[in-house]
TORKOL-4160 file (C-alpha; in steps of 0.2 Angstrom, whole numbers, padded with zeros to 4 digits, m for minus):
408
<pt num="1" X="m0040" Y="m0018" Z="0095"/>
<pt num="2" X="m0037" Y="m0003" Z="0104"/>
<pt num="3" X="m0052" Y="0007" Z="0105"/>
<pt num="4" X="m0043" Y="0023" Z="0111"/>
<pt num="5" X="m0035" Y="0026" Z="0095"/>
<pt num="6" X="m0053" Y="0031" Z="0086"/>
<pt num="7" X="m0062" Y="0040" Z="0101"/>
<pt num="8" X="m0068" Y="0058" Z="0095"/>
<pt num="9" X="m0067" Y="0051" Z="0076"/>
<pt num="10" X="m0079" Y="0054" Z="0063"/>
<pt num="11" X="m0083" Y="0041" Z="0051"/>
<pt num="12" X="m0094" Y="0041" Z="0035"/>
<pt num="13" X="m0099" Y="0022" Z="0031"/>
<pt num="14" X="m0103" Y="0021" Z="0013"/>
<pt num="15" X="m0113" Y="0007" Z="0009"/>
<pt num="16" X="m0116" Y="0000" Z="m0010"/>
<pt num="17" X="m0128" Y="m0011" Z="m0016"/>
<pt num="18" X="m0118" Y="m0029" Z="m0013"/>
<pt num="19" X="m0119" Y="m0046" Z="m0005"/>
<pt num="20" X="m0107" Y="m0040" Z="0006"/>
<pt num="21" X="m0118" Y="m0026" Z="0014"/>
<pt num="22" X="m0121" Y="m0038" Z="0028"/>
<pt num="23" X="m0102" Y="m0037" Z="0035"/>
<pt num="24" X="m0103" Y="m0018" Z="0033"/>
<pt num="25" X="m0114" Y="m0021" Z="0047"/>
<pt num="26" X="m0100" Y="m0028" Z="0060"/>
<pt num="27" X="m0089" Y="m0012" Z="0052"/>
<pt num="28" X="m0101" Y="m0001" Z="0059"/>
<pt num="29" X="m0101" Y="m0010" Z="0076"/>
<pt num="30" X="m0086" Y="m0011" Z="0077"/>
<pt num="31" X="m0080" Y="0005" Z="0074"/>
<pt num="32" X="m0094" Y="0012" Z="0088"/>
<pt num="33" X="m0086" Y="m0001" Z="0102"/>
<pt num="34" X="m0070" Y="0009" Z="0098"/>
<pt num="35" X="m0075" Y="0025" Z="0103"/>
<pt num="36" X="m0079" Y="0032" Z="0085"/>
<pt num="37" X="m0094" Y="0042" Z="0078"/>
<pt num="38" X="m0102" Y="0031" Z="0063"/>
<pt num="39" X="m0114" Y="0041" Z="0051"/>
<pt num="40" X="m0120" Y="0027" Z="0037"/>
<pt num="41" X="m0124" Y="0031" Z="0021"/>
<pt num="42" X="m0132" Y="0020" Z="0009"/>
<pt num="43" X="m0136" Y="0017" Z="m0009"/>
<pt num="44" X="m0154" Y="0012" Z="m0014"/>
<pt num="45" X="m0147" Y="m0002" Z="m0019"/>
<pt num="46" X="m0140" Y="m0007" Z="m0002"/>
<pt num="47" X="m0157" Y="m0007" Z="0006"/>
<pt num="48" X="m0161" Y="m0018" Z="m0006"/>
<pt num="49" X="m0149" Y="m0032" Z="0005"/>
<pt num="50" X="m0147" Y="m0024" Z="0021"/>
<pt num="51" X="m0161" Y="m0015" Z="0029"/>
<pt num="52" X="m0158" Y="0005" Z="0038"/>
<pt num="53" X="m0163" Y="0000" Z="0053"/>
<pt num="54" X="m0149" Y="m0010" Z="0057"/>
<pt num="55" X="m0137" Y="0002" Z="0052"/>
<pt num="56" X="m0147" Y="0014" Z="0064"/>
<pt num="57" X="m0147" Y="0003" Z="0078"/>
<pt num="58" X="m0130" Y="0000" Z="0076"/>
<pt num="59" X="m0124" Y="0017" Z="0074"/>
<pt num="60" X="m0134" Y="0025" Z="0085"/>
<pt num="61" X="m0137" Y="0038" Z="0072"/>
<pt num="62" X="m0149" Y="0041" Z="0059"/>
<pt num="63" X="m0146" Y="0032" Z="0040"/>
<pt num="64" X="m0143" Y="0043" Z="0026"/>
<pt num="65" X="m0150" Y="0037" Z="0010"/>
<pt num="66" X="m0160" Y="0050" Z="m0001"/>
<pt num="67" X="m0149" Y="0068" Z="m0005"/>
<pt num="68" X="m0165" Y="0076" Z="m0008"/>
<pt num="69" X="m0175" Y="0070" Z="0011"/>
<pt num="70" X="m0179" Y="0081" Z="0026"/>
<pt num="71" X="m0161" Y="0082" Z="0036"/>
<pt num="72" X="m0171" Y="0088" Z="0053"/>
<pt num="73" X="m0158" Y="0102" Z="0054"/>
<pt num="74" X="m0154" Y="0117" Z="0044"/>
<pt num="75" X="m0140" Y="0110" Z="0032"/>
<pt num="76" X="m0135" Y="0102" Z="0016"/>
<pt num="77" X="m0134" Y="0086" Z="0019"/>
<pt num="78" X="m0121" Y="0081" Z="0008"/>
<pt num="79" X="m0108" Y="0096" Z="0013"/>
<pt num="80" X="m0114" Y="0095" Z="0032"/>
<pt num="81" X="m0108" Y="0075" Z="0030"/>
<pt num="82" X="m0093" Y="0079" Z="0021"/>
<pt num="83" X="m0085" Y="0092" Z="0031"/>
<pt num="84" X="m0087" Y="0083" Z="0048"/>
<pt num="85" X="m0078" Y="0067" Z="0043"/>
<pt num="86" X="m0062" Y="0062" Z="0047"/>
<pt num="87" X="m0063" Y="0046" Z="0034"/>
<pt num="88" X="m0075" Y="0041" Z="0022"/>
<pt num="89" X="m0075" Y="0023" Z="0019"/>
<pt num="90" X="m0086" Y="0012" Z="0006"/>
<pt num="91" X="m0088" Y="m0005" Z="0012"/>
<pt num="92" X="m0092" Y="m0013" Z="0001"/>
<pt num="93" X="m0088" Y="m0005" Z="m0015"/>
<pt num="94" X="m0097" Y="m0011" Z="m0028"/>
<pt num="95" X="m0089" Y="m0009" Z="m0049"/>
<pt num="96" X="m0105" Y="0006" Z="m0050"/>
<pt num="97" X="m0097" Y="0016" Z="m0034"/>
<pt num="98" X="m0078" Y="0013" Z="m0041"/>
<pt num="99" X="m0084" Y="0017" Z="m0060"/>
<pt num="100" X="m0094" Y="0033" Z="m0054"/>
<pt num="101" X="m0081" Y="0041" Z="m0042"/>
<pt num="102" X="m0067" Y="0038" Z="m0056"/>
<pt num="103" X="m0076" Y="0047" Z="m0070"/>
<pt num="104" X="m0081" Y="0060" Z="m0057"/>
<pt num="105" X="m0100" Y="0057" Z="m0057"/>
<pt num="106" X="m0109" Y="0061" Z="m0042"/>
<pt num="107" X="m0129" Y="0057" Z="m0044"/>
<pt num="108" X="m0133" Y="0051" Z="m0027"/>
<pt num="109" X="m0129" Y="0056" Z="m0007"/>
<pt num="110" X="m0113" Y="0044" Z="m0005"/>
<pt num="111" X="m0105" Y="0048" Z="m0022"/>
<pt num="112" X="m0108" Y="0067" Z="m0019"/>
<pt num="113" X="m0100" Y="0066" Z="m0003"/>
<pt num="114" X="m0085" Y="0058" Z="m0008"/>
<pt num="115" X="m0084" Y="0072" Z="m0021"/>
<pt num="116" X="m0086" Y="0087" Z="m0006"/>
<pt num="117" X="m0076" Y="0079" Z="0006"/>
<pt num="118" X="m0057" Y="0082" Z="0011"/>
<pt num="119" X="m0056" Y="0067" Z="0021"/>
<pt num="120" X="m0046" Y="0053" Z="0017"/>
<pt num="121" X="m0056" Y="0040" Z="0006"/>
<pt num="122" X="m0056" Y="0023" Z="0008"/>
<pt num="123" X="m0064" Y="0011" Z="m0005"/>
<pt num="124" X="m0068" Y="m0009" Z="0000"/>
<pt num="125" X="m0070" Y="m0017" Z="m0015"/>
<pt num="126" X="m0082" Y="m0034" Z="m0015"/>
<pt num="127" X="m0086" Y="m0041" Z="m0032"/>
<pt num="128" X="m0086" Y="m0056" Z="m0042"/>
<pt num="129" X="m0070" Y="m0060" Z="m0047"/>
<pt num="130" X="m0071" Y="m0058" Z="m0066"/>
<pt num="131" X="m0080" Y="m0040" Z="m0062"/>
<pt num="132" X="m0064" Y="m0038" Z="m0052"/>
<pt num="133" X="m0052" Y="m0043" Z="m0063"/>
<pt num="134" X="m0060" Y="m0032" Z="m0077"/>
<pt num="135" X="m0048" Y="m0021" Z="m0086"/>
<pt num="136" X="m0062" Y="m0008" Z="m0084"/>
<pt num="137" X="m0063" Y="m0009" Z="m0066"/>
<pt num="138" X="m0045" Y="m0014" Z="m0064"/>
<pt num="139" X="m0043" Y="0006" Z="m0075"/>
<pt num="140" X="m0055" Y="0014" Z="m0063"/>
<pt num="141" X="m0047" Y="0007" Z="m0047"/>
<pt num="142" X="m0030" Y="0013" Z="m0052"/>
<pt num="143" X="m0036" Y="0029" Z="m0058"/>
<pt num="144" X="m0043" Y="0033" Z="m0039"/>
<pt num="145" X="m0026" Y="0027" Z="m0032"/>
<pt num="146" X="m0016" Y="0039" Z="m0043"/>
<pt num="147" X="m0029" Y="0052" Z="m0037"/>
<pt num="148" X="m0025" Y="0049" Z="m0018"/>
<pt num="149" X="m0039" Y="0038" Z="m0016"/>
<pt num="150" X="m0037" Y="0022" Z="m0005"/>
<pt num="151" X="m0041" Y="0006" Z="m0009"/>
<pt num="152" X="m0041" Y="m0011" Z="0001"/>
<pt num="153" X="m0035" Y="m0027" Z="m0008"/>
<pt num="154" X="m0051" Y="m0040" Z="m0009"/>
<pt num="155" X="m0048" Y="m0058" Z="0000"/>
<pt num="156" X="m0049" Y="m0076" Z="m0010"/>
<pt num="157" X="m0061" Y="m0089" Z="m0006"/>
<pt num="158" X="m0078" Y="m0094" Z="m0009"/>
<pt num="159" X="m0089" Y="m0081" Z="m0017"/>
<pt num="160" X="m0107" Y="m0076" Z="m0015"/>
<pt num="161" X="m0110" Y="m0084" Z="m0035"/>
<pt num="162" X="m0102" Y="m0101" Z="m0027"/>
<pt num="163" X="m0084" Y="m0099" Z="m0037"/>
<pt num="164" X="m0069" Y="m0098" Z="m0028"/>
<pt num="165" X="m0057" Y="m0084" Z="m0032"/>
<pt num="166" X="m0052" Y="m0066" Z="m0026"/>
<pt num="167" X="m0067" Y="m0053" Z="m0024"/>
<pt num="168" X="m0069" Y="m0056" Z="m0006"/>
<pt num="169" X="m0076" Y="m0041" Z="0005"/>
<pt num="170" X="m0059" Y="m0039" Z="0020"/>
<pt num="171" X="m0066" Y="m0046" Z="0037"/>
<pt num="172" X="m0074" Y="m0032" Z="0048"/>
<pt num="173" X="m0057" Y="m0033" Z="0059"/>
<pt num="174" X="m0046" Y="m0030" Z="0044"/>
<pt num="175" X="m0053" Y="m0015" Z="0038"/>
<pt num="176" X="m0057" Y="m0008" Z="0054"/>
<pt num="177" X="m0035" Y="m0009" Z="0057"/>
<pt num="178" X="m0033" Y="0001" Z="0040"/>
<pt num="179" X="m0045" Y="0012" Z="0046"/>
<pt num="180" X="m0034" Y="0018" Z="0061"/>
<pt num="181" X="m0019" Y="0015" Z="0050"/>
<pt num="182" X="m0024" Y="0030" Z="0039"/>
<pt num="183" X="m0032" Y="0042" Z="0051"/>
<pt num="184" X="m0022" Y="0039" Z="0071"/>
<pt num="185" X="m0005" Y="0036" Z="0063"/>
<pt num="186" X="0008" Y="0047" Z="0070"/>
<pt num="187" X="0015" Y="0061" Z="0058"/>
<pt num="188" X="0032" Y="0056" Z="0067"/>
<pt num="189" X="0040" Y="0058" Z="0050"/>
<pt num="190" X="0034" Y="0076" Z="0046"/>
<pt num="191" X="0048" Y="0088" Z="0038"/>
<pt num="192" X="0058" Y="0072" Z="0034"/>
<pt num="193" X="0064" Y="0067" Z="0017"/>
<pt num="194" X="0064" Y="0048" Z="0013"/>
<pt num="195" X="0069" Y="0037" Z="m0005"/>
<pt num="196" X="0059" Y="0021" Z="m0006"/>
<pt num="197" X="0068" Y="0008" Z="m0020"/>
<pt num="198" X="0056" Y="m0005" Z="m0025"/>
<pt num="199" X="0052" Y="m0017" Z="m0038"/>
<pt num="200" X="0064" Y="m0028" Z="m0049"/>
<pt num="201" X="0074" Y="m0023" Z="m0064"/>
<pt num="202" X="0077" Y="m0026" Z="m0081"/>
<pt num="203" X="0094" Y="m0028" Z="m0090"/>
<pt num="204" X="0089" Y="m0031" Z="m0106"/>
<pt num="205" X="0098" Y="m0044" Z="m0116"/>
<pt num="206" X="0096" Y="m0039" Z="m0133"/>
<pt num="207" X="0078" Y="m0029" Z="m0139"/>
<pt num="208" X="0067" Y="m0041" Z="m0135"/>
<pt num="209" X="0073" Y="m0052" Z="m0120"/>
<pt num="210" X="0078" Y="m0044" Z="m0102"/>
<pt num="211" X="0086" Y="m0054" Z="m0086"/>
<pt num="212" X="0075" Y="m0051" Z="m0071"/>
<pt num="213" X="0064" Y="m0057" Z="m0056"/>
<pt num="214" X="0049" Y="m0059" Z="m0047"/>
<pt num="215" X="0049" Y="m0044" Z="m0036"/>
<pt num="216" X="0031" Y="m0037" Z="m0036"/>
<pt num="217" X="0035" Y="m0021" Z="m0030"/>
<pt num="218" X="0021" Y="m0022" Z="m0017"/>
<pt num="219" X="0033" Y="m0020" Z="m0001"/>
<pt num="220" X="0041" Y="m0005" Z="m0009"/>
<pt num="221" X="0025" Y="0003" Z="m0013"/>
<pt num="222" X="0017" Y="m0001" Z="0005"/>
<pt num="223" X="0033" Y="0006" Z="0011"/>
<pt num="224" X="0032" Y="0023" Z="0003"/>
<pt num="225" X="0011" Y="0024" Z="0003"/>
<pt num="226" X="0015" Y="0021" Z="0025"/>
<pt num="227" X="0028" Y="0035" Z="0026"/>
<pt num="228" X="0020" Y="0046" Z="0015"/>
<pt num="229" X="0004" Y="0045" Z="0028"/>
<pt num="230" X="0016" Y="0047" Z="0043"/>
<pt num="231" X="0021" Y="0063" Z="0034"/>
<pt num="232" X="0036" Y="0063" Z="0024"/>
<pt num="233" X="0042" Y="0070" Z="0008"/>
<pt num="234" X="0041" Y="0052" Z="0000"/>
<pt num="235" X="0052" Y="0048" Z="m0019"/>
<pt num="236" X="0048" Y="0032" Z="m0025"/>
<pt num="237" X="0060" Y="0023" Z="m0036"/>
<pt num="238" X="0053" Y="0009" Z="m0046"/>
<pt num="239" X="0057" Y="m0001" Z="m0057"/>
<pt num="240" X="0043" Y="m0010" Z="m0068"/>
<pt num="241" X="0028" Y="m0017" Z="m0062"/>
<pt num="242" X="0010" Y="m0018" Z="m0061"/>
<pt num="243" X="0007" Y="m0007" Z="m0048"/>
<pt num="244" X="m0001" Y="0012" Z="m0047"/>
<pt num="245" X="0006" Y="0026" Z="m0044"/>
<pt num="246" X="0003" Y="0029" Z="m0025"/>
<pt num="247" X="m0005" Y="0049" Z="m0023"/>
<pt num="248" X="0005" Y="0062" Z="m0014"/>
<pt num="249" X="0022" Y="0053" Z="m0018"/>
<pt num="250" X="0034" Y="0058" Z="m0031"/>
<pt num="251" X="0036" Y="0042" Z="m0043"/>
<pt num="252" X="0053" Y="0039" Z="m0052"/>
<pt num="253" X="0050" Y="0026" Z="m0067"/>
<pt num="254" X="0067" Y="0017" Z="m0071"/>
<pt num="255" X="0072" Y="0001" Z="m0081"/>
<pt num="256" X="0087" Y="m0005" Z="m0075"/>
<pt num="257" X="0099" Y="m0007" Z="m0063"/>
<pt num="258" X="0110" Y="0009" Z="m0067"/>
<pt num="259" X="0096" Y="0019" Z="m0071"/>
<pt num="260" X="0089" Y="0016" Z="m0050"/>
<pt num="261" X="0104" Y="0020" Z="m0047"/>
<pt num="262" X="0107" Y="0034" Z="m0055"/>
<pt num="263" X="0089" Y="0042" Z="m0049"/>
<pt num="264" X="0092" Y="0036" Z="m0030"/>
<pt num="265" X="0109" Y="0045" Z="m0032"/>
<pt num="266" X="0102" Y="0060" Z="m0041"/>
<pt num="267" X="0091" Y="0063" Z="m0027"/>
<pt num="268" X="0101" Y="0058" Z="m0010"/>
<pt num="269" X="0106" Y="0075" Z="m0007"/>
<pt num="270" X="0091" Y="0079" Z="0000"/>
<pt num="271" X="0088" Y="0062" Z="0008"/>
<pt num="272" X="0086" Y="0060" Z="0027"/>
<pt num="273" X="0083" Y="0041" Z="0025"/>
<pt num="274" X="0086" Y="0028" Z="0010"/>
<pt num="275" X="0076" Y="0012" Z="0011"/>
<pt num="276" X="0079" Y="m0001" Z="m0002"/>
<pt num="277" X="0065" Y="m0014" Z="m0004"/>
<pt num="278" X="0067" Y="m0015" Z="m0025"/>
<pt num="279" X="0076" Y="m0033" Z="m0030"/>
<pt num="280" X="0087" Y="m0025" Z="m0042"/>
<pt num="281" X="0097" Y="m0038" Z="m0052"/>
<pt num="282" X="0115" Y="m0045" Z="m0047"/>
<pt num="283" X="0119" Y="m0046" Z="m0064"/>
<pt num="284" X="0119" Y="m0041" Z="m0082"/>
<pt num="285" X="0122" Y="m0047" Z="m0099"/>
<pt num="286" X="0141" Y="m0043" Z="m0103"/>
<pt num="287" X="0135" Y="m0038" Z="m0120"/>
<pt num="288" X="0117" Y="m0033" Z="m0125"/>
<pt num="289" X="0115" Y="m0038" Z="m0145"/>
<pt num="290" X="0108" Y="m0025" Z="m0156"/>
<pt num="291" X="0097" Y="m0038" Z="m0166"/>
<pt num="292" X="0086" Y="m0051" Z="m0157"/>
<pt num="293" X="0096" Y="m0069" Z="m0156"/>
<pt num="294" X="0090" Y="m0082" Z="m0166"/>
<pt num="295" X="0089" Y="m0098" Z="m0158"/>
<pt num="296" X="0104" Y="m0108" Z="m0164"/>
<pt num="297" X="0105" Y="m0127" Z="m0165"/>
<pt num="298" X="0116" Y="m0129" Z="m0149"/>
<pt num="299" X="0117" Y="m0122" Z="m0132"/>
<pt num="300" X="0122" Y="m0102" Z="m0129"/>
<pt num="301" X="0134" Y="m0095" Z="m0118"/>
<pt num="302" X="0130" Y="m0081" Z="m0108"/>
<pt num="303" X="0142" Y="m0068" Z="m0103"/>
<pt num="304" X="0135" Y="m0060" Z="m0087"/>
<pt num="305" X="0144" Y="m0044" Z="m0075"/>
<pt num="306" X="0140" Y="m0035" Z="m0060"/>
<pt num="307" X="0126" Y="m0023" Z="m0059"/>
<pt num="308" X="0128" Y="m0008" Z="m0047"/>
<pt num="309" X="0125" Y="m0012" Z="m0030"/>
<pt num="310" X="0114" Y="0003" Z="m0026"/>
<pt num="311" X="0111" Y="0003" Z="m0007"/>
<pt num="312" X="0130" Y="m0003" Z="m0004"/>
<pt num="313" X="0133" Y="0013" Z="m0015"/>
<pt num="314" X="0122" Y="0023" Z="m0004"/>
<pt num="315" X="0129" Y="0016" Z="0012"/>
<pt num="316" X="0144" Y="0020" Z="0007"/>
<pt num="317" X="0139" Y="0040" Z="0006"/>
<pt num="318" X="0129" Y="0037" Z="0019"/>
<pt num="319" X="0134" Y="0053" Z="0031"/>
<pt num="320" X="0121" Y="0055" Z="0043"/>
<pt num="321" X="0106" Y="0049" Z="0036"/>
<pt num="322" X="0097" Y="0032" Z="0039"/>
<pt num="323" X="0100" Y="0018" Z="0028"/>
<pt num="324" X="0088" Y="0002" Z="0027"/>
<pt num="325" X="0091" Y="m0013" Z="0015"/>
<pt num="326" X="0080" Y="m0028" Z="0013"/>
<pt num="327" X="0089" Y="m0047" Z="0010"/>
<pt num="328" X="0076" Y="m0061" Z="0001"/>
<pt num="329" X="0084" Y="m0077" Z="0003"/>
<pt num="330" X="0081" Y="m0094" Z="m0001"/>
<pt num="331" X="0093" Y="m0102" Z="0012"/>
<pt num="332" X="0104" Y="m0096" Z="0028"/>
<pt num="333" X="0094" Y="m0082" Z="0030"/>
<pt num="334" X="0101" Y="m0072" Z="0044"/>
<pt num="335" X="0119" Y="m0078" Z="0038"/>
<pt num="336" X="0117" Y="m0068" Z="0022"/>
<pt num="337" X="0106" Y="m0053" Z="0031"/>
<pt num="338" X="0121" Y="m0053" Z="0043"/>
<pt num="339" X="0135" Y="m0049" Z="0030"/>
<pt num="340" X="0123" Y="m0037" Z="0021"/>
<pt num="341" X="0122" Y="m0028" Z="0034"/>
<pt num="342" X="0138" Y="m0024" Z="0036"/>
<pt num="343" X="0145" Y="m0025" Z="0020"/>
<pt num="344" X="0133" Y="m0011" Z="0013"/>
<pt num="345" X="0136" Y="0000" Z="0031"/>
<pt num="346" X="0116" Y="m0002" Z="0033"/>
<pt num="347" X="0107" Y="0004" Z="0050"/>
<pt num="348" X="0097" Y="m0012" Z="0049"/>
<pt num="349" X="0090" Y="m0024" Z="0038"/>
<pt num="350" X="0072" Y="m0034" Z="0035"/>
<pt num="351" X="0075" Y="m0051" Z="0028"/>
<pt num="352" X="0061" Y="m0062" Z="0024"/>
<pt num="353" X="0062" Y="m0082" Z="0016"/>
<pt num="354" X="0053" Y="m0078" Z="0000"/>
<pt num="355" X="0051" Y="m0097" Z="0000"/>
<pt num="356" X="0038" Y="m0097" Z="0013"/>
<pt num="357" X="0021" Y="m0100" Z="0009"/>
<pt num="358" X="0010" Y="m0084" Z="0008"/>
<pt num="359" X="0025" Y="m0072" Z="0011"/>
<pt num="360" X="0037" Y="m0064" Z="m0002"/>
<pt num="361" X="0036" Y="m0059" Z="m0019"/>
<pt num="362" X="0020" Y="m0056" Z="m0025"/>
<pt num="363" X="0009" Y="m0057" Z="m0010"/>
<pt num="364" X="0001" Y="m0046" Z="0000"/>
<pt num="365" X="0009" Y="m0052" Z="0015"/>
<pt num="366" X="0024" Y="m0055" Z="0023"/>
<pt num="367" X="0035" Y="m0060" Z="0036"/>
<pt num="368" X="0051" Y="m0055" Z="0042"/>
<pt num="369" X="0066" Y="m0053" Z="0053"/>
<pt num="370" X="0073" Y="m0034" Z="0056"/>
<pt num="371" X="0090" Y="m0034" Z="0060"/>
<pt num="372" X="0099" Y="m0021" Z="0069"/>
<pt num="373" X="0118" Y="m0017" Z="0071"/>
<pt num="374" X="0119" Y="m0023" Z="0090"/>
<pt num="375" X="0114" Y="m0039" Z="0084"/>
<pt num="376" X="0095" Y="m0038" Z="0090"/>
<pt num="377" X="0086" Y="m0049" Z="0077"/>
<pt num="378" X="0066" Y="m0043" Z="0079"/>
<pt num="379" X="0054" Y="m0057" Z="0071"/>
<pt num="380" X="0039" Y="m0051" Z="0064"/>
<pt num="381" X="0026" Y="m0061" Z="0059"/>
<pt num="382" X="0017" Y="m0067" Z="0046"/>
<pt num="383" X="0005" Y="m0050" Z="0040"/>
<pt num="384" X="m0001" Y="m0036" Z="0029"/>
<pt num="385" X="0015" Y="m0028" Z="0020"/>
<pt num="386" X="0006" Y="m0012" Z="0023"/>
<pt num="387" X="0007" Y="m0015" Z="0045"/>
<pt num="388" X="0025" Y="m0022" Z="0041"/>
<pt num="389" X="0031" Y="m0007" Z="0033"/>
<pt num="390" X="0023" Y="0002" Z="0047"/>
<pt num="391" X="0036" Y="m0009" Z="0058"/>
<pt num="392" X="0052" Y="m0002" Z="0045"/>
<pt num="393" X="0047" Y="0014" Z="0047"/>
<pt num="394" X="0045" Y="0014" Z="0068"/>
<pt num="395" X="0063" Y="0009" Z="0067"/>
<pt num="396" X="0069" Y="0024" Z="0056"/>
<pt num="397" X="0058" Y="0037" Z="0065"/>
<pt num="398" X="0065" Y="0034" Z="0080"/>
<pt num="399" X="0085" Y="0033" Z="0072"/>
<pt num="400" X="0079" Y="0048" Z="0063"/>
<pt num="401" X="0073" Y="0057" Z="0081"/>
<pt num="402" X="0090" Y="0051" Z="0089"/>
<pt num="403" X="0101" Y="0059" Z="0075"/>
<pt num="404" X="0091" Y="0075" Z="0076"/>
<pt num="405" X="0091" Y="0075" Z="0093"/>
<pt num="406" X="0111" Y="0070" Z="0095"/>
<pt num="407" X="0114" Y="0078" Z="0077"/>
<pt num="408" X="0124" Y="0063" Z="0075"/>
C-alpha cells in the first residue's frame, strides 16, 4: 500500500459499539503508517469492547468520546472535528449509527459530526446477518446512499454469534484501499460528460412475464459511482435492479431494451464518453399478448426478434467521443470480445467469463480482460468491481486526454 497517497490527510475514525471494534484498531494503524492524521471517535458503547487507550496509543492523538468533556482548546468539538477532516469513516457501523444518521438524528459526538461535516462519509457496516438483511436497515442504508453517503459491502464467513453468512466487518487492508479510493483519486475526469448503461432488461412477454437475465447491475453502478468521484458529469442508465441510486449522479430508470436506448440516445449529444456495462437483452418476444397466457396442454412456440443493439448503435454515431462495451461470455471469450469490438466501432472492450467462480453477475468481484484496438489484451485479475472500474476508466481518461489534446 502506498503510504504517499494519504500523507497530510485528515481522518475521523468513527467507532460504534460492535464485536468488530477490535479490527478498527488495525484501521487506525494503518492509516498512521501511511502518513495520515487519525482523530478517533467513539461511542460509549465502543468502549464497552475496545478500550480509549488503545485507540490513543495508536493514533497518537487524543479519543473523542463525550460532546460535552473539556476539548483542552478553545473550540467546539464536534465543528472543530468536522471541519478538519478530509473523510469521516465509521468502522464498524453498527444498525444504531446507520438508523440514526438516516433519520437525521444526532445525539452523541460521532453522529453530530457526520451531520456538520462536508467531508465525504464513509459507513463500514458489521452486524449479524439477519440485522443486515433487515428491510429496516437494508431502508436506512439505501437512504444514506441516495443521500451521497458511502457504504462498504460486508464480507461472508463466520460471525461473532458462531453462524455463518454475510455481516462480516472488511479486513483493515480493504477499507484502508477505499479510503484512498474516495479521497487521493485523481479528478482526471473533471468537465467531462460520461453515459454509464448497466443492469439487464426486461422485454415483457405479456403483462405478467418478461425475458431477461441475471445482470446485477453492480459493475455499472461501480462504474458510474468511480467516474462520478473522478469528476465527471456521470448519467446512469439502468435498467431494473436492486440497487440505489448512487448520490451526485443523474439516474435514468428504463425497462426495456428500446427504452435504454432511447435515453442513452436522447442524451449522447452531450456525451464525451459511452460506457456500456448493462446486459440488455438480444431478443424479444415477436408478439407481447395483451392478456396473460394460460398454460395450454402442449408445448408453446415462442416467436422471438432482435432488440436494439445500443452500443453498436452508439458506435455507429460515435464521432469523436470514447466508446466502451463490455462482452459476458460463457465460452471463446476473446473470440467473441474480438468481433464486438469491431463490429460495434468500440475503443476497447472488458470481457469477463461470467462462468468463473466469484466473478460476474451478481458479485461484488470481478475479473476481466480489456481489449484494445491494436490488439493489446490487459488481464485483470480477479477484484473489487469498484478498483476494476477504476481500471475502465484510466483507459478512457487517457483516450479522452489524447482527443482533447489532438482534437481528434
Amino acid at each position: 500500500m502506498d503510504g504517499s497517497r494519504l500523507e497530510s490527510k485528515t481522518v475521523i475514525l468513527g467507532v460504534t459499539g460492535g464485536i468488530a471494534a477490535y479490527k478498527a484498531a488495525e484501521v487506525a494503524s494503518i492509516l498512521v503508517k501511511s502518513g495520515a492524521e487519525v482523530h478517533v471517535v467513539m461511542t460509549e458503547a465502543a468502549t464497552k469492547f475496545v478500550s480509549p487507550l488503545t485507540f490513543r496509543t495508536l493514533s497518537r492523538n487524543p479519543v473523542s468520546v463525550d460532546m460535552f468533556s473539556d476539548p483542552g482548546e478553545w473550540n467546539v468539538r464536534h465543528v472543530a472535528l468536522a471541519e478538519r477532516a478530509d473523510i469521516v469513516v465509521v468502522a464498524p457501523a453498527t444498525a444504531n449509527c446507520v438508523g440514526k444518521v438516516a433519520c437525521g438524528i444526532a445525539d452523541d459526538l460521532l453522529t453530530t459530526i457526520i451531520m456538520a461535516t462536508k467531508a465525504p462519509v464513509l459507513f463500514v457496516p458489521s452486524m449479524n446477518q439477519a440485522m443486515y438483511e433487515n428491510p429496516v436497515f437494508r431502508a436506512n442504508l439505501e437512504r444514506l446512499r441516495a443521500l451521497g453517503y458511502r457504504a462498504m459491502e460486508p464480507g461472508t464467513g463466520y460471525l461473532a454469534c458462531g453462524a455463518q453468512g454475510k455481516g462480516r466487518m472488511p479486513e483493515p487492508e480493504e477499507i484502508v484501499r477505499e479510503i484512498e479510493t474516495i479521497i487521493c483519486v485523481e479528478k482526471d475526469l473533471a468537465g467531462f460528460s460520461v453515459i454509464v448503461t448497466a443492469g439487464p432488461t426486461e422485454e415483457p412477454l405479456d403483462p405478467v412475464r418478461h425475458i431477461s437475465n441475471r445482470s446485477s447491475g453492480k459493475m455499472g453502478y461501480a462504474v458510474a459511482e468511480a467516474a462520478r468521484d473522478r469528476g465527471a458529469g456521470v448519467v446512469l442508465v439502468s435498467g431494473p435492479t436492486a440497487l440505489a441510486d448512487p448520490g451526485g449522479v443523474e439516474v435514468v430508470h428504463v425497462r426495456t431494451a428500446r427504452e435504454m436506448l432511447d435515453a442513452v440516445m436522447g442524451r449522447l449529444e452531450k456525451a464525451d464518453a459511452v460506457i456500456g456495462a448493462a446486459a440488455p437483452a438480444d431478443w424479444r418476444p415477436a408478439k407481447v399478448a395483451p392478456r396473460k397466457l394460460r398454460k395450454g396442454a402442449g408445448p408453446m412456440t415462442l416467436e422471438l426478434e432482435a432488440c436494439e443493439d445500443i452500443i453498436g448503435t452508439v458506435g455507429k454515431h460515435k464521432g469523436k467521443r470514447v466508446v466502451v462495451g463490455f462482452a459476458a461470455e460463457t465460452h471463446d471469450l476473446l473470440e467473441h470480445a474480438a468481433a464486438k469490438l469491431e463490429a460495434k466501432n468500440l475503443d476497447f472492450i472488458v470481457a469477463n467469463d461470467v462462468t468463473r467462480p466469484g466473478a460476474g453477475f451478481g458479485s461484488d468481484f470481478n475479473e476481466a480482460k480489456i481489449m484494445h484496438r491494436d490488439g493489446r489484451v490487459d488481464a485483470v485479475p480477479l477484484m473489487p468491481k469498484r478498483e476494476l472500474a477504476h481500471k475502465i476508466l484510466d483507459e478512457v481518461a487517457q483516450l479522452l486526454k489524447r482527443r482533447s489534446e489532438t482534437g481528434s
